[in-house]
C-alpha positions in Angstrom: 0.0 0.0 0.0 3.1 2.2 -0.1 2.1 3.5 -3.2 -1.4 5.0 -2.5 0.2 6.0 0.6 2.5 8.2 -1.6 -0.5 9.0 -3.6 -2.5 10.8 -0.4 0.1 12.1 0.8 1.4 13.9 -2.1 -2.5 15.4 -2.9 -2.6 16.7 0.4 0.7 18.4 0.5 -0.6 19.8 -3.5 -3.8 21.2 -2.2 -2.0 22.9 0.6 0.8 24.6 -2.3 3.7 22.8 -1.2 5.3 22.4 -4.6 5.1 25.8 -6.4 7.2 25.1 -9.1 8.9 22.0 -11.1 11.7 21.3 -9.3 9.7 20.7 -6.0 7.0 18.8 -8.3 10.0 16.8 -9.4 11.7 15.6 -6.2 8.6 15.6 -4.0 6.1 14.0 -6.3 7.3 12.5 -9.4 10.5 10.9 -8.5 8.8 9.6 -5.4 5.9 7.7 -6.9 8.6 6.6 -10.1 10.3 4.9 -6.6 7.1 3.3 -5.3 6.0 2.1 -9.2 9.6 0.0 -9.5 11.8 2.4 -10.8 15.4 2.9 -9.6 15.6 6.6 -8.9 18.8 6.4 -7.6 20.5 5.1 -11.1 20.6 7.6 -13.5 21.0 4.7 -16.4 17.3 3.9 -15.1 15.5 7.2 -14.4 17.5 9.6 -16.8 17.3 12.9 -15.8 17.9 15.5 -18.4 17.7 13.0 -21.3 19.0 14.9 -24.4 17.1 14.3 -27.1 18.2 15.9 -29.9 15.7 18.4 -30.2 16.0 19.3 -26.5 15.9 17.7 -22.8 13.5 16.1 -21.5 13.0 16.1 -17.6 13.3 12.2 -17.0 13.4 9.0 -18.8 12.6 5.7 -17.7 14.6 3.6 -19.3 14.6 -0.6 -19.7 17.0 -2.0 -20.6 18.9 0.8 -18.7 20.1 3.9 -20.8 17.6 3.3 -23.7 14.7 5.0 -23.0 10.7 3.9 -23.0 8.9 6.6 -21.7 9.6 10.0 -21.5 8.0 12.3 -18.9 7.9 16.2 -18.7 7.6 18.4 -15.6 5.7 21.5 -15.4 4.7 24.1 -12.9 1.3 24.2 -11.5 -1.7 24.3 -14.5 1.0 24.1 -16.9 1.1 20.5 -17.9 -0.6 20.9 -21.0 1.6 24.0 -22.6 4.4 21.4 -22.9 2.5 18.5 -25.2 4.1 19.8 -28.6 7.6 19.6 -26.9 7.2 16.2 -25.7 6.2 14.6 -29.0 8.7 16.5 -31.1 11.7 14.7 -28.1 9.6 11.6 -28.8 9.8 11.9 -32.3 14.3 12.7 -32.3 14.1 9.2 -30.2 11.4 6.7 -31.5 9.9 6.7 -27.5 6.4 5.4 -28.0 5.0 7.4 -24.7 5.4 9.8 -22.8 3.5 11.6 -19.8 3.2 14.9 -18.8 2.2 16.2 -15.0 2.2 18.9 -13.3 2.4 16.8 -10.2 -1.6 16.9 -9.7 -2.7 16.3 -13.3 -0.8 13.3 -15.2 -1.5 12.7 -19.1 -0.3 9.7 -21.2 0.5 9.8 -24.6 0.9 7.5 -27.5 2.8 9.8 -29.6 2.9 7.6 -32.7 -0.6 7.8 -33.3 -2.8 9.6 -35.5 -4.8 13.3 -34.9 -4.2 16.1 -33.3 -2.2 16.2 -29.5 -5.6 15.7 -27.7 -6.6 12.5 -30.2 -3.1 11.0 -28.9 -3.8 11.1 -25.5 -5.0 7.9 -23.6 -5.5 9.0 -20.2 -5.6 12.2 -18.1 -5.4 11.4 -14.6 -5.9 14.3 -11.5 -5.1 13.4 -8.3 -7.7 15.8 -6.9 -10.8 14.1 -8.8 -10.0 10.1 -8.6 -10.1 8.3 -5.2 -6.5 7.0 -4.2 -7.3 3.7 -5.2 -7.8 4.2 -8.8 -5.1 7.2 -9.3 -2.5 4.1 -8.2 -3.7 1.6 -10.1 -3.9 3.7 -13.4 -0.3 4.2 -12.1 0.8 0.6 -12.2 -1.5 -0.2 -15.3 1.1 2.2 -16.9 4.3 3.1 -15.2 5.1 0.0 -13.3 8.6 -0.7 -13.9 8.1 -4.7 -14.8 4.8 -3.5 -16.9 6.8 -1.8 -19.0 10.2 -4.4 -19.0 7.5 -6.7 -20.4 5.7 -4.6 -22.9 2.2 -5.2 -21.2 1.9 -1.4 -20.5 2.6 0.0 -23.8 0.1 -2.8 -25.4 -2.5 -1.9 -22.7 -2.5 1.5 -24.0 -2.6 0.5 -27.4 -5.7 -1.4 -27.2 -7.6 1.6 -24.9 -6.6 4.0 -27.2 -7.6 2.3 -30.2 -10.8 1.0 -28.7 -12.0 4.2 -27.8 -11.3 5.6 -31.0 -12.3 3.6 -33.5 -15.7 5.5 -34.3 -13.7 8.8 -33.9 -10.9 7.1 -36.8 -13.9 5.9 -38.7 -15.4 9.7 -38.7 -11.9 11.1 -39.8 -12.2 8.8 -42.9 -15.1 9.6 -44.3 -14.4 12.8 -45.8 -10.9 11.5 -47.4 -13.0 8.6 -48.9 -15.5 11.2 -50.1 -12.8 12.8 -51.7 -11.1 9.4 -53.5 -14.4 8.5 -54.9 -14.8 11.4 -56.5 -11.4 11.9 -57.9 -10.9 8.7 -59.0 -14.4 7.6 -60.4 -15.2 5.4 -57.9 -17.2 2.3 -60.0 -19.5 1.6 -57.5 -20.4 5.8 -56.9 -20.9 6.1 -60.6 -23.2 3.3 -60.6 -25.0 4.3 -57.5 -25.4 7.4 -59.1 -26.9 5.5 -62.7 -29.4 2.8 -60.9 -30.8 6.3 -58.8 -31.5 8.2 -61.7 -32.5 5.4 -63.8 -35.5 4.3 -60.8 -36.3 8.5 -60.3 -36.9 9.0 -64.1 -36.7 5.6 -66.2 -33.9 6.4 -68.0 -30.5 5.4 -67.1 -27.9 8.0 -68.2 -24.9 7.4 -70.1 -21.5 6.5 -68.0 -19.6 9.2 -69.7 -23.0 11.8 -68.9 -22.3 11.3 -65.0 -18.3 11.1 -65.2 -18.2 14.6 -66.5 -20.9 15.2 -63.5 -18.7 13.7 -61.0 -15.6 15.9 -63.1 -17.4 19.2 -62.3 -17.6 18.6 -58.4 -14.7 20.5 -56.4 -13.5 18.0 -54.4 -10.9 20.5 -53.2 -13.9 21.7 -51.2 -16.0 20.7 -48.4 -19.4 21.5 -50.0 -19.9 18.5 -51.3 -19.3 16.1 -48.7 -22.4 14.9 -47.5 -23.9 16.4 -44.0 -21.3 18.9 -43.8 -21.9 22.3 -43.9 -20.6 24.9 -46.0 -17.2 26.7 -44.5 -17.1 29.8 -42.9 -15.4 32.4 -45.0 -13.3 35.4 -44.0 -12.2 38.3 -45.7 -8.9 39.4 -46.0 -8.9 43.4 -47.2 -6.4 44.3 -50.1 -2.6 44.5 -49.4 0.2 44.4 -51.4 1.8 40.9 -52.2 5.2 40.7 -53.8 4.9 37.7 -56.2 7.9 35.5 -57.0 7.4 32.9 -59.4 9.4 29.8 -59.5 10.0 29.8 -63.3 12.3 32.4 -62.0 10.3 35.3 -63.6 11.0 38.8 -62.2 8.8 39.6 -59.3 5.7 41.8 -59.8 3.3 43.6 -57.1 -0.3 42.8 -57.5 -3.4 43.8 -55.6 -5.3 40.7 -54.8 -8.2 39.5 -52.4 -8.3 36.0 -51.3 -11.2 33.9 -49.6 -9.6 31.6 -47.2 -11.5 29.0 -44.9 -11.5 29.2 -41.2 -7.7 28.5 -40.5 -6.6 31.4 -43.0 -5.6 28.3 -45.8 -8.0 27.4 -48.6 -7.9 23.6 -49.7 -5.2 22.5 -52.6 -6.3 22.2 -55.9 -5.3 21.4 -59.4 -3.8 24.9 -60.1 -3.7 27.2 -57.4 -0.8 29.8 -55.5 0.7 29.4 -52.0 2.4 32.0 -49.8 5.6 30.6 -47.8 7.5 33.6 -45.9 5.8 36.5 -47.1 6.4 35.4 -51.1 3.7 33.7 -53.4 4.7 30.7 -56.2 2.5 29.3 -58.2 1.6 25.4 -58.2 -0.2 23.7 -61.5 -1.2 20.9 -59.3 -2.0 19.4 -56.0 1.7 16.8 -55.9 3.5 20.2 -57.5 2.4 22.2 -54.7 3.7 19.5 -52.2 6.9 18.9 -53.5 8.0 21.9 -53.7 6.9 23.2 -50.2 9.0 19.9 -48.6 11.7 20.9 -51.1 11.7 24.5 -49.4 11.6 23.5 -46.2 14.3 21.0 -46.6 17.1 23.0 -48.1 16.9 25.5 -44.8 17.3 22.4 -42.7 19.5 19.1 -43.2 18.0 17.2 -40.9 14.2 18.2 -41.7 13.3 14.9 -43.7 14.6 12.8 -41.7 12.2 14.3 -38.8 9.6 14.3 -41.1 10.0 9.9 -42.0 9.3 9.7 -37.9 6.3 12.0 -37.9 2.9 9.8 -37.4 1.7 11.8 -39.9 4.2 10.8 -42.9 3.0 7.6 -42.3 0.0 5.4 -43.9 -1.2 2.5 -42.9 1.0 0.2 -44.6 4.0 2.5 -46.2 5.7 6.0 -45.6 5.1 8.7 -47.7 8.9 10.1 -47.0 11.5 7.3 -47.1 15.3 7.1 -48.6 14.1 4.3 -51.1 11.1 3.6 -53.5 10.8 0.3 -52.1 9.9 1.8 -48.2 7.2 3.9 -50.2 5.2 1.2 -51.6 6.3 -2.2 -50.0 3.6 -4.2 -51.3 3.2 -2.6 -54.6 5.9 -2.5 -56.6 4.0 -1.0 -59.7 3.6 2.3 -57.9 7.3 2.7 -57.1 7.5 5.4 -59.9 5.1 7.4 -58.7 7.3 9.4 -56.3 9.7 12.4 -56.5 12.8 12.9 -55.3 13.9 15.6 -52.2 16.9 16.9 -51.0 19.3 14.7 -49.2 18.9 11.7 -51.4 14.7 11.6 -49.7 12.1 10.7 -51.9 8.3 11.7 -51.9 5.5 9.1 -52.6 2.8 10.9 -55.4 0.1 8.1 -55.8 -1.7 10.0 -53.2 -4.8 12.2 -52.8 -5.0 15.5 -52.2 -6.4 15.1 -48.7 -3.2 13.1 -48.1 -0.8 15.6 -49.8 -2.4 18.4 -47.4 -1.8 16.3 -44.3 1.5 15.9 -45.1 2.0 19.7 -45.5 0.8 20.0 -42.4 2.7 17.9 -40.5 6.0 18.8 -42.5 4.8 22.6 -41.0 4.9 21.0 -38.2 8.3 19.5 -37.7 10.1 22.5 -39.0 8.4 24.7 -36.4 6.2 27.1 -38.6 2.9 28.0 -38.7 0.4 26.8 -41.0 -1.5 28.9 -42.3 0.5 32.0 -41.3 3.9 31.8 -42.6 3.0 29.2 -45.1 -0.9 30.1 -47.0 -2.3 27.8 -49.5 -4.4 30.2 -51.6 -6.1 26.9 -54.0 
């Protein structure tokens, strides 16, 4: 019972303000229950504090075997727990660590950094000491931080399964739209047939297959609008202002006064010709994979190491294959026929193409992402 000893006795000390920053959260809480969990807080090959990362340091490391570390955890002050989420994945990311928590000594959240969405879809459990009974604070501690829970593995599958239990409807939602979007740009038999046996029982007549392919053609899949059950985006205005274009046929630059409807995050979806902004100068794109490659290709001349990050984001990943890998073979392992379809990057990198342009936007996204910028500030997809 040591440990939801430790537990109680560490809430009451927190509701009383005992630790009012992260070095007393540290030594007075974390360390103490990593000691009561298993964990040898006295080896520094075992509970690494100051782990470098590559990217930065993180606060501890449990590592099994010792010095290679499993689970990375960050300290914060009091309320700030949350503030440090993008931090933690990027260290988990330099390191291949599949989970990490972050506390603030009352709140504790576990992460599976490898999966997919946005910080909050990665996150498994969020545990506050104030609003579970002892009990159940220490046994979500064992179920995963118990040092011979994680020596076997059982912890990290644990929190696979929740985590994919719980959000297989959510996954499932996610999906629909990209679907949506192949079936409309690639024809989808079984939508253009769907669409001929509905017409054919509304009127008698069943239209011709080229008559509702150059239906389908005319849909913007680019945009939301046709998805079914969504609703139309919210558009903002952005007033007039002066936009030095550069072109990347290497034209001379030319000022033009130009407004631009964007969606809610200041971006408007890719399409198949179209104009992005990236640090305050505008390039044209004739395509959805043009715009792509040549945004990673930016980005990865400032920064050696970028593509590299970018091959152990979640999101450069499908479900089978990367979409960023050093050979053609690692971007389509089970189909060989597709290996052309790619691009090459600085560094030797290459780029996987047979992909559609939900994809390609996810991916610029997440390349955003790594390299620390803004999307949809310092990088603007017109469409």
């Amino acid at each position: 019972m040591a440990l939801e000893q430790t537990i109680a006795e560490v809430t009451g000390r927190l509701r009383q303000g005992k630790f009012p920053n992260e070095q007393s959260i540290s030594q007075g809480i974390v360390l103490r229950i990593f000691q009561e969990l298993g964990w040898d807080t006295w080896d520094p090959t075992v509970v690494w504090p100051e782990y470098q990362t590559g990217g930065g340091r993180a606060d501890f490391a449990l590592c099994c075997p010792p010095s290679k570390p499993a689970i990375f955890t960050e300290v914060k002050q009091p309320g700030k727990a949350e503030d440090a989420v993008k931090q933690a994945l990027e260290y988990a990311f330099h390191c291949g660590v599949p989970f990490i928590v972050l506390t603030d000594g009352r709140t504790w959240s576990f992460y599976l950094p490898a999966e997919q969405g946005d910080y909050e879809d990665r996150r498994v459990y969020k545990l506050d000491l104030y609003e579970r009974p002892v009990e159940e604070a220490a046994e979500i501690f064992r179920r995963y931080l118990e040092r011979g829970r994680v020596e076997s593995g059982q912890a990290l599958e644990d929190a696979r399964n929740e985590y994919r239990s719980r959000n297989r409807r959510m996954q499932a939602k996610n999906a629909i739209e990209e679907v949506w979007r192949d079936m409309l740009e690639k024809r989808d038999e079984q939508l253009v047939e769907l669409v001929r046996s509905a017409v054919e029982n509304k009127i008698g007549v069943r239209p011709e297959l080229e008559d509702v392919n150059e239906f389908l053609s005319r849909l913007d899949i680019g945009h939301t609008n046709f998805i079914p059950g969504e609703p139309s985006p919210r558009k903002l205005q952005v007033e007039d202002s002066e936009i030095a274009l550069s072109r990347p046929s290497g034209s001379h630059p030319r000022k033009a006064r130009r407004k631009q409807q964007v969606e809610d995050s200041e971006v408007a979806p890719l399409s198949r010709r179209g104009a992005f902004i990236f640090m305050g100068k505008e390039y044209n794109y004739n395509n959805a994979k043009e715009a792509m490659v040549s945004i990673l290709t930016m980005l990865a001349k400032n920064d050696a190491s970028f593509l590299q990050r970018c091959s152990q984001h979640p999101d450069f990943q499908g479900r089978k294959r990367s979409y960023v890998a050093r050979t053609p073979k690692e971007l389509y392992p089970d189909r060989p026929e597709l290996r052309s379809e790619r691009e090459a990057l600085p560094g030797g990198w290459f780029v996987g193409t047979n992909l559609n342009n939900a994809v390609k936007m996810k991916i610029i996204k997440a390349a955003c992402e790594v390299a620390g910028i803004k999307f949809g500030k310092d990088l603007v997809i017109l469409g």
